[in-house]
PDB file of N, CA, C and O in Angstrom, chain B, residues numbered from 101:
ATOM      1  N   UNK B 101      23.523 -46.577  23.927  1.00  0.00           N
ATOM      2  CA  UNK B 101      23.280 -45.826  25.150  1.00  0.00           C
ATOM      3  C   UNK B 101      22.028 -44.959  25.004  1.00  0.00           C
ATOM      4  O   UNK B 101      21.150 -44.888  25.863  1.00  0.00           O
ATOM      5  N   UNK B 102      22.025 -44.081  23.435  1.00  0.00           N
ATOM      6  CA  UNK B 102      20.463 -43.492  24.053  1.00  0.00           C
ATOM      7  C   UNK B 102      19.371 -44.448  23.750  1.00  0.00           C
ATOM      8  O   UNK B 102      18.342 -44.585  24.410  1.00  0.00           O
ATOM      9  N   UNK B 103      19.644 -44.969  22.885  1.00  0.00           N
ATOM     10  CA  UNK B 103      18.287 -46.054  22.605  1.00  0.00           C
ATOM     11  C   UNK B 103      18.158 -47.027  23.914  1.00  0.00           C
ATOM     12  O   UNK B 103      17.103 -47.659  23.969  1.00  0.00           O
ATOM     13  N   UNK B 104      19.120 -47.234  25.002  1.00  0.00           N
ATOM     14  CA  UNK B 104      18.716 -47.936  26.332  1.00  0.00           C
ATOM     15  C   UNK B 104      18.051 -46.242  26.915  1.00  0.00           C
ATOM     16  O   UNK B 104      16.858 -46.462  27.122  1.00  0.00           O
ATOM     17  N   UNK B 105      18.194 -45.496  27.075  1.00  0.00           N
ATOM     18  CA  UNK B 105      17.370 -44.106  27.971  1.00  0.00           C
ATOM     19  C   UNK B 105      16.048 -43.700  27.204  1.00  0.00           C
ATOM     20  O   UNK B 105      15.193 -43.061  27.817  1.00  0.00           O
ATOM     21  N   UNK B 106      15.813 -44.132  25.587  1.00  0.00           N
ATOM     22  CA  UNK B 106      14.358 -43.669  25.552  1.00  0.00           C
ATOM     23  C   UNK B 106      13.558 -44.707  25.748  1.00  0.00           C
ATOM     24  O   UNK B 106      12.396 -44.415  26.029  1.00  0.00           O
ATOM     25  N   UNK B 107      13.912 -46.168  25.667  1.00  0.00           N
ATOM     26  CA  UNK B 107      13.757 -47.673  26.481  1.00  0.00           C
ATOM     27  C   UNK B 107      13.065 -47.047  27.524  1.00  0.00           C
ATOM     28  O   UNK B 107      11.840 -46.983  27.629  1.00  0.00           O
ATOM     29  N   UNK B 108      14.293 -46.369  28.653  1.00  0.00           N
ATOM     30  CA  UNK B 108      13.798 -46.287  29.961  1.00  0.00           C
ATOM     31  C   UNK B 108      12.356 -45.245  30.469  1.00  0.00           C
ATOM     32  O   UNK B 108      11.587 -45.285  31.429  1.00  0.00           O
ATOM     33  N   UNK B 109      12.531 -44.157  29.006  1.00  0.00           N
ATOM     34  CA  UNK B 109      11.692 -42.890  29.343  1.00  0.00           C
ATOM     35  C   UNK B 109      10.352 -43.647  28.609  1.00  0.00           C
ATOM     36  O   UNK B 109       9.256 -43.122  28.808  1.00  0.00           O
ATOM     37  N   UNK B 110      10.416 -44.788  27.821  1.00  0.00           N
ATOM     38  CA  UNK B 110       8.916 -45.169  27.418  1.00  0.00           C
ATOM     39  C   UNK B 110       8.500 -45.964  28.461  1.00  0.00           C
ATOM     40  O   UNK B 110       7.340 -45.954  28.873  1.00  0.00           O
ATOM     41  N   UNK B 111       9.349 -46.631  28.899  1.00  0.00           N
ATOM     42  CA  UNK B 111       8.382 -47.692  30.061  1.00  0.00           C
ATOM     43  C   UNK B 111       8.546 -47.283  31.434  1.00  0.00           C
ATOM     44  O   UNK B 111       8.496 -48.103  32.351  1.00  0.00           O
ATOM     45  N   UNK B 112       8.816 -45.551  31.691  1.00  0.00           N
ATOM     46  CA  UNK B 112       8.376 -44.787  32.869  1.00  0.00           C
ATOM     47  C   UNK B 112       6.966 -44.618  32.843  1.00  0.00           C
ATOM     48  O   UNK B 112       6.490 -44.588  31.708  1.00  0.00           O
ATOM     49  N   UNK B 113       6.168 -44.497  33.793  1.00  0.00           N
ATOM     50  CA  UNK B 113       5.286 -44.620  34.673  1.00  0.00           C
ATOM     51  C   UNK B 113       4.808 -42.525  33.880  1.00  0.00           C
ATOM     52  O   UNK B 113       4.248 -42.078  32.879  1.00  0.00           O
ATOM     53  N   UNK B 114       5.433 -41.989  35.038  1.00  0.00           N
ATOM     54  CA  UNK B 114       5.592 -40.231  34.571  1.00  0.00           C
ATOM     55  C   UNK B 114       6.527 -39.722  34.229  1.00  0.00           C
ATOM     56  O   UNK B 114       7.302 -38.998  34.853  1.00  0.00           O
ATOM     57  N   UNK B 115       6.539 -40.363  32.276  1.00  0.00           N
ATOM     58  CA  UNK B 115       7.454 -39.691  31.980  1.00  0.00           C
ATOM     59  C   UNK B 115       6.434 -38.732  31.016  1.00  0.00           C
ATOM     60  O   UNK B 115       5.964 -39.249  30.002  1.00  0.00           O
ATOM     61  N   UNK B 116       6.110 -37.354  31.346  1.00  0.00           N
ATOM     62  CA  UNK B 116       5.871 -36.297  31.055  1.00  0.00           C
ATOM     63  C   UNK B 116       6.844 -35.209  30.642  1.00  0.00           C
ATOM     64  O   UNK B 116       7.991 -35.198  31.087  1.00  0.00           O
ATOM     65  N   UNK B 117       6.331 -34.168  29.677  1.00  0.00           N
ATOM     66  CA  UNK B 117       7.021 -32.994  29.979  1.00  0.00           C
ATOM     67  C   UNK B 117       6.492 -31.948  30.348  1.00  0.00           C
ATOM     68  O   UNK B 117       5.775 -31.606  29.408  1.00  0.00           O
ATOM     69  N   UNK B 118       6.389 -31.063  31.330  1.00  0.00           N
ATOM     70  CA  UNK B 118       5.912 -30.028  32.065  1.00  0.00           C
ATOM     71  C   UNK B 118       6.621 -28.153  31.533  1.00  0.00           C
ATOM     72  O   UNK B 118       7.591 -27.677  32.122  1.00  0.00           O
ATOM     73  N   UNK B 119       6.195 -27.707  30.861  1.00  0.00           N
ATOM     74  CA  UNK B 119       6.430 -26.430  30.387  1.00  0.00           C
ATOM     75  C   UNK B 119       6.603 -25.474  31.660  1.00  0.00           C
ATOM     76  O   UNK B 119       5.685 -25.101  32.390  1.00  0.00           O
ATOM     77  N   UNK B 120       8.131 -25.111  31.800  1.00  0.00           N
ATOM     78  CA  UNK B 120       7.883 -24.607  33.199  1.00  0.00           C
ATOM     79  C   UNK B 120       7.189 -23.004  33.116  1.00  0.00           C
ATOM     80  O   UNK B 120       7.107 -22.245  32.150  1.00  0.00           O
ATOM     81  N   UNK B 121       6.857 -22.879  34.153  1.00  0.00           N
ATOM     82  CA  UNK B 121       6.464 -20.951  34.142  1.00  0.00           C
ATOM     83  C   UNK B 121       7.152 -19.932  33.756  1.00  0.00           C
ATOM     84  O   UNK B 121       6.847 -18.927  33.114  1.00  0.00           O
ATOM     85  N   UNK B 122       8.277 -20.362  34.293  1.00  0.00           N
ATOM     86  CA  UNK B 122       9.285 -19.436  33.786  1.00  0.00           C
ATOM     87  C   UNK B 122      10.184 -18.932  32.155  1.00  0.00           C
ATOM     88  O   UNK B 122      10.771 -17.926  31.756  1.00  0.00           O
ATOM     89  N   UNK B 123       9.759 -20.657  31.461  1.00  0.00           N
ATOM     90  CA  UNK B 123       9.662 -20.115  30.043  1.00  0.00           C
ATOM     91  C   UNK B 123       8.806 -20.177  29.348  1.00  0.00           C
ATOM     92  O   UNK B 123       8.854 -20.373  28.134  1.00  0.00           O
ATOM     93  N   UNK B 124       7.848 -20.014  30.040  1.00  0.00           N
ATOM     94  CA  UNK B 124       6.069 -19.494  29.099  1.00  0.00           C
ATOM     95  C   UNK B 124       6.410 -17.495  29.008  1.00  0.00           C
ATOM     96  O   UNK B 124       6.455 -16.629  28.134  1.00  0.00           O
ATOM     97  N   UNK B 125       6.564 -17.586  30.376  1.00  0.00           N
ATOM     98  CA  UNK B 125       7.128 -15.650  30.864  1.00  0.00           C
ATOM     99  C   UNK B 125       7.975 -15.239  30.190  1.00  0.00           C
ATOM    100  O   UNK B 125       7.766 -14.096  29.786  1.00  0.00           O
ATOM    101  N   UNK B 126       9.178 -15.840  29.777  1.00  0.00           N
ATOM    102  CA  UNK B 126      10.240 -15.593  28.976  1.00  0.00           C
ATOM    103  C   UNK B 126       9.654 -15.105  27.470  1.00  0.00           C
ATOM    104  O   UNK B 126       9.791 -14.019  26.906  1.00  0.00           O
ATOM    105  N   UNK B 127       9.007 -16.225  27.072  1.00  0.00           N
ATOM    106  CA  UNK B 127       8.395 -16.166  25.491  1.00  0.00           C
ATOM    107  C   UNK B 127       7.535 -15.733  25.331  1.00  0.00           C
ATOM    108  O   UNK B 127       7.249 -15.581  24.143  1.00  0.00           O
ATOM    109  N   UNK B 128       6.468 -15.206  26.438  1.00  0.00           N
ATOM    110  CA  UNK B 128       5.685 -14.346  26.154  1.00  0.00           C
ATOM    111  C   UNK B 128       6.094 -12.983  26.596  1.00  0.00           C
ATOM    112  O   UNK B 128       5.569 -12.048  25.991  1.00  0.00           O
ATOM    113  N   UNK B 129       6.761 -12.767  27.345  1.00  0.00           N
ATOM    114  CA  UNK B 129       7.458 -11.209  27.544  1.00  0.00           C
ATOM    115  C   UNK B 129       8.453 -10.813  25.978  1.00  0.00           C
ATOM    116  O   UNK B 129       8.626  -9.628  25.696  1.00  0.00           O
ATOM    117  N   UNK B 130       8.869 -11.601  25.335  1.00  0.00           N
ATOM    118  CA  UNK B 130       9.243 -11.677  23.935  1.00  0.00           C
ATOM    119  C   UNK B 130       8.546 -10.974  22.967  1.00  0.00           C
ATOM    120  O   UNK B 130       8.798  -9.909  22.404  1.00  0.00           O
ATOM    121  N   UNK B 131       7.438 -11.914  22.853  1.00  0.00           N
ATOM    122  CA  UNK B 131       6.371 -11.439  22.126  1.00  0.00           C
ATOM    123  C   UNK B 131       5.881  -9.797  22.512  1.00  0.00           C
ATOM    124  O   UNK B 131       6.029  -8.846  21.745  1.00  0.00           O
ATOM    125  N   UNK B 132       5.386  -9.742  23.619  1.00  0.00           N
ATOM    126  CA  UNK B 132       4.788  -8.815  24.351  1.00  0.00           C
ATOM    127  C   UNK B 132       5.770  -7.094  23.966  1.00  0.00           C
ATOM    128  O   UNK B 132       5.267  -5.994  23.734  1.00  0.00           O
ATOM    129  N   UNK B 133       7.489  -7.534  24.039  1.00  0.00           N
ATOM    130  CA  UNK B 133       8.301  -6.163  23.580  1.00  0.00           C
ATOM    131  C   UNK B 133       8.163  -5.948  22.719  1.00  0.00           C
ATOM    132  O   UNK B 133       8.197  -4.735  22.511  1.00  0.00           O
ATOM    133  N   UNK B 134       7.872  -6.930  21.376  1.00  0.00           N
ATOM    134  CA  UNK B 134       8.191  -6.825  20.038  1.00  0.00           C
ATOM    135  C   UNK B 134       6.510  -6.082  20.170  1.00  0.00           C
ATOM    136  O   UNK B 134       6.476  -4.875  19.930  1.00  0.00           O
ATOM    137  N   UNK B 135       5.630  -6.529  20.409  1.00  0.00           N
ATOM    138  CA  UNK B 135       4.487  -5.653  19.969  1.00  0.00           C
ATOM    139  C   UNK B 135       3.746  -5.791  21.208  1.00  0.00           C
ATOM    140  O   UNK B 135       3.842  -6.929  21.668  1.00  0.00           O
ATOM    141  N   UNK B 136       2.982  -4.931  21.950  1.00  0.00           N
ATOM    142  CA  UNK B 136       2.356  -4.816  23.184  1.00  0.00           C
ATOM    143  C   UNK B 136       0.919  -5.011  23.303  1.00  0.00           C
ATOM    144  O   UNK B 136       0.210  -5.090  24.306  1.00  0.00           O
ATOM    145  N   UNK B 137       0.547  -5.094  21.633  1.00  0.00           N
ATOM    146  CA  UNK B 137      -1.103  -5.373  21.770  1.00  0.00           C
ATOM    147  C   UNK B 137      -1.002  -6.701  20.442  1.00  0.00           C
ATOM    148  O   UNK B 137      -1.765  -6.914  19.500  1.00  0.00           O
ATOM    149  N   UNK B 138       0.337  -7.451  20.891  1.00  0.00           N
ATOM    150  CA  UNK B 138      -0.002  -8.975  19.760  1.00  0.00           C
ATOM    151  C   UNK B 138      -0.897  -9.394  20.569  1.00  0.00           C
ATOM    152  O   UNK B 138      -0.995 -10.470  19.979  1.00  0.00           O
ATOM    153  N   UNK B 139      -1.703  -9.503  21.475  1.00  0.00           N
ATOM    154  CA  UNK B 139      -2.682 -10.437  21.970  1.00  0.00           C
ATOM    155  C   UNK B 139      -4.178 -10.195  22.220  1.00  0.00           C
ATOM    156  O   UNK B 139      -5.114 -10.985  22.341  1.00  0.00           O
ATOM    157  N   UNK B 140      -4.084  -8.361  22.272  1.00  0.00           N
ATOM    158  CA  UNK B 140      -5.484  -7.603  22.171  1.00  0.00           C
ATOM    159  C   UNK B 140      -6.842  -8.488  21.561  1.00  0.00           C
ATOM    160  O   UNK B 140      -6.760  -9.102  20.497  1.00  0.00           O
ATOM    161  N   UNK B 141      -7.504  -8.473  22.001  1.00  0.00           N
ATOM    162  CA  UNK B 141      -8.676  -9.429  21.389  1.00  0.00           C
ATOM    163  C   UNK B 141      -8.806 -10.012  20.937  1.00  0.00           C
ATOM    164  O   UNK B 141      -9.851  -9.972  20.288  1.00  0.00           O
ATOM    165  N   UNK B 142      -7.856 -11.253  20.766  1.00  0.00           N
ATOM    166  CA  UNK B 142      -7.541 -12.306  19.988  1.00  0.00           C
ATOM    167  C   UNK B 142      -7.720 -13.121  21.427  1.00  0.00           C
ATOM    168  O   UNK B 142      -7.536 -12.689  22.565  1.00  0.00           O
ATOM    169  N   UNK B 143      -8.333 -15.055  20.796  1.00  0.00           N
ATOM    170  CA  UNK B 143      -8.279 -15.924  21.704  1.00  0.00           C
ATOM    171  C   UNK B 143      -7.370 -16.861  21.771  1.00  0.00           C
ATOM    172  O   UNK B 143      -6.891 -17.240  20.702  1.00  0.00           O
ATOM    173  N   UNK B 144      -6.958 -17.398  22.875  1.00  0.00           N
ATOM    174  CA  UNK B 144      -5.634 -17.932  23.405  1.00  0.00           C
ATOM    175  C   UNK B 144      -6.174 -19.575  23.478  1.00  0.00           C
ATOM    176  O   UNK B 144      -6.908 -19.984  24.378  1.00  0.00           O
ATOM    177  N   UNK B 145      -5.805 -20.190  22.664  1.00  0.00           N
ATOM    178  CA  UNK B 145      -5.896 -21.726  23.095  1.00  0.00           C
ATOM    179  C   UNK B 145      -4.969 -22.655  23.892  1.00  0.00           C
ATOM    180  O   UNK B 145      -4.197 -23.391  23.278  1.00  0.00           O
ATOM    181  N   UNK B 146      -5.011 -22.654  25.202  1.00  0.00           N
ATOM    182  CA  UNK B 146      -3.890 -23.267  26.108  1.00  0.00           C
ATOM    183  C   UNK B 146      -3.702 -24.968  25.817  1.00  0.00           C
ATOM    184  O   UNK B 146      -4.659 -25.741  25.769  1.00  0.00           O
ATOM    185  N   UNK B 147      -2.559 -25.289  25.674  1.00  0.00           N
ATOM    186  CA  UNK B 147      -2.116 -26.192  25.396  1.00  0.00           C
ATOM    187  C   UNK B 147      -1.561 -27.464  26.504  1.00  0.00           C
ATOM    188  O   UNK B 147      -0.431 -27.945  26.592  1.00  0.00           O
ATOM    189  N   UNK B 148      -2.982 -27.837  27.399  1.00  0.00           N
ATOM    190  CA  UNK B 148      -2.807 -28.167  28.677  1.00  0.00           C
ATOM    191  C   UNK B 148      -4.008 -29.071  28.579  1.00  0.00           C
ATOM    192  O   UNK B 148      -4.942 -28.630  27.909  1.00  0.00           O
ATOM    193  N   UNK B 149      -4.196 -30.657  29.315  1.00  0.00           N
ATOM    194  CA  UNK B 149      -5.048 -31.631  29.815  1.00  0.00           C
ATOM    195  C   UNK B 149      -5.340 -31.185  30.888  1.00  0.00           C
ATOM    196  O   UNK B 149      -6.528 -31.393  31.137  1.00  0.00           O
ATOM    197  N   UNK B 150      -4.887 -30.733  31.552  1.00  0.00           N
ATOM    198  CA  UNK B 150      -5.408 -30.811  33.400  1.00  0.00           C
ATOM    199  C   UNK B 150      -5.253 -29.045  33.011  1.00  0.00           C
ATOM    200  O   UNK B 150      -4.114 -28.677  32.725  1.00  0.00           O
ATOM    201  N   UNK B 151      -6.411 -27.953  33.001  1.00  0.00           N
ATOM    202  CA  UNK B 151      -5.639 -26.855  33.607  1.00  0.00           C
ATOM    203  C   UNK B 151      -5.346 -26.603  34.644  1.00  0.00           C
ATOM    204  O   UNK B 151      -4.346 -25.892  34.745  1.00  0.00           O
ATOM    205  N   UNK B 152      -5.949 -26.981  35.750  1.00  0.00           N
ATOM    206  CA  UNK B 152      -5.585 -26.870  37.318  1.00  0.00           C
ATOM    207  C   UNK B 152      -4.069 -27.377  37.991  1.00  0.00           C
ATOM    208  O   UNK B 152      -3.617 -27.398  39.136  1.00  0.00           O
ATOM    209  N   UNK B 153      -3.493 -27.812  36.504  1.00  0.00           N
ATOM    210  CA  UNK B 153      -1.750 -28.350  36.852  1.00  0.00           C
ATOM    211  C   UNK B 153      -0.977 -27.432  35.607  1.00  0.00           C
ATOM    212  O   UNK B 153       0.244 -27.367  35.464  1.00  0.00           O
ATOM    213  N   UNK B 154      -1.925 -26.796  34.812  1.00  0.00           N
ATOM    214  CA  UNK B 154      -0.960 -26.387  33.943  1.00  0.00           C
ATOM    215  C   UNK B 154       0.254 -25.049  34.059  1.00  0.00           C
ATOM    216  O   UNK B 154      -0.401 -24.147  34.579  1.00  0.00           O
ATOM    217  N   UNK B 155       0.985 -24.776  33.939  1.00  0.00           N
ATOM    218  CA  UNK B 155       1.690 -23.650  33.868  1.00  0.00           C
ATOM    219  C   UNK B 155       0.894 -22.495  32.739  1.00  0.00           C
ATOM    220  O   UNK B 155       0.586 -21.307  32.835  1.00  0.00           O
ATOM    221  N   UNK B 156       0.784 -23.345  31.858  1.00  0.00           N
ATOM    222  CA  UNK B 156       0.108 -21.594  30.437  1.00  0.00           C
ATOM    223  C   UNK B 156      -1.212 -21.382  31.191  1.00  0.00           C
ATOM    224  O   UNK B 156      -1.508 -20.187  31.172  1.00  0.00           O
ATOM    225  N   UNK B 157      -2.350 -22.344  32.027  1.00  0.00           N
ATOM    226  CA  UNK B 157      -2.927 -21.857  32.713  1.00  0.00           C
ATOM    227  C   UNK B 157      -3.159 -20.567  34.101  1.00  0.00           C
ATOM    228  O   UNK B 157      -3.808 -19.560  34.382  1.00  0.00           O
ATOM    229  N   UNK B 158      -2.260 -21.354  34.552  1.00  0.00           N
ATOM    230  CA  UNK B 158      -1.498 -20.225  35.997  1.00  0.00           C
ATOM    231  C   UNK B 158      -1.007 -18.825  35.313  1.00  0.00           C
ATOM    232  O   UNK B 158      -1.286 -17.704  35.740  1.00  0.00           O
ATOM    233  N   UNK B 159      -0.192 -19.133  34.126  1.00  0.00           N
ATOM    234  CA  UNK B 159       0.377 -17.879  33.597  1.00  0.00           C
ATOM    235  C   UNK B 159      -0.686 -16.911  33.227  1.00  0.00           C
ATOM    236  O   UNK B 159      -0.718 -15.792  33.740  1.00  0.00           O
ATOM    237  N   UNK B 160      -1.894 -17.465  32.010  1.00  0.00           N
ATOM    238  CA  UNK B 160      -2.741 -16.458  31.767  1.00  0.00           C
ATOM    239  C   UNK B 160      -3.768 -16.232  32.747  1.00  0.00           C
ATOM    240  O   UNK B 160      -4.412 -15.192  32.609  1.00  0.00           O
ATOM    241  N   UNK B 161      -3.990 -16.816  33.490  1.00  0.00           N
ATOM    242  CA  UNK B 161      -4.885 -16.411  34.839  1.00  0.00           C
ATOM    243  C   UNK B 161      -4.291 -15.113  35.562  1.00  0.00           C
ATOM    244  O   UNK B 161      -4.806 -14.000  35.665  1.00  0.00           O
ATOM    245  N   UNK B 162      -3.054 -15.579  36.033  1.00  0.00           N
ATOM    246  CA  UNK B 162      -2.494 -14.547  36.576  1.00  0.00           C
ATOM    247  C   UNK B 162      -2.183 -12.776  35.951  1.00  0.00           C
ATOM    248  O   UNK B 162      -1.972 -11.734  36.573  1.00  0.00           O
ATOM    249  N   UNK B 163      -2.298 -13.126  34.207  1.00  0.00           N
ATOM    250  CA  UNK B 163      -1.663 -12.104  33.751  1.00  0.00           C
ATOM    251  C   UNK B 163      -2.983 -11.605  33.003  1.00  0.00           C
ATOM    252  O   UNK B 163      -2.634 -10.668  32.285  1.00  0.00           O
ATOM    253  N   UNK B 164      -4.167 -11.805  32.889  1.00  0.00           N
ATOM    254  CA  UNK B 164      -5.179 -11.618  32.709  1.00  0.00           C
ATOM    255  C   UNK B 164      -5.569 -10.296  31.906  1.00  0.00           C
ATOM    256  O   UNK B 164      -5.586 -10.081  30.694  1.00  0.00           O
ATOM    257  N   UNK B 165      -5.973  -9.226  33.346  1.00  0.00           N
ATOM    258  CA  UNK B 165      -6.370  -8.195  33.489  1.00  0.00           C
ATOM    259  C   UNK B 165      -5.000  -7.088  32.262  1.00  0.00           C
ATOM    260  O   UNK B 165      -5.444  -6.310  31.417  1.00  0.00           O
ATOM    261  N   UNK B 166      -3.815  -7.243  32.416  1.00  0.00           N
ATOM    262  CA  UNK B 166      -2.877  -6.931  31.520  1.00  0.00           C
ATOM    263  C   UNK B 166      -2.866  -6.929  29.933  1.00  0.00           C
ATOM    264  O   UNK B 166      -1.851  -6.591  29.324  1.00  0.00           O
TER     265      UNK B 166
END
């Protein structure tokens, strides 16, 4: 049975996985309690092909200025 479903998930078309927003926010609000300047001038390498579809994109765009 799973070896017929990863069958099915290799010879899908879009079978992707999409990091939703909501647990990029989760794990970085994590980080962020435990220490409030883990990210201070340090550079962020987003882990995204398309950024204009990505979620860690949208997230640090949005959270920027913070």
């Amino acid at each position: 049975m799973a070896n017929e479903d990863l069958r099915t998930a290799q010879a899908g078309k879009n079978d992707e996985f999409y990091t939703q927003y909501h647990d990029i926010e989760v794990e970085m609000n994590a980080y962020l309690e435990y220490n409030p300047d883990v990210f201070r001038g340090k550079t962020i390498l987003l882990p995204c092909d398309d950024p204009e579809w990505s979620n860690f994109t949208k997230y640090f765009a949005a959270k920027f200025d913070a």
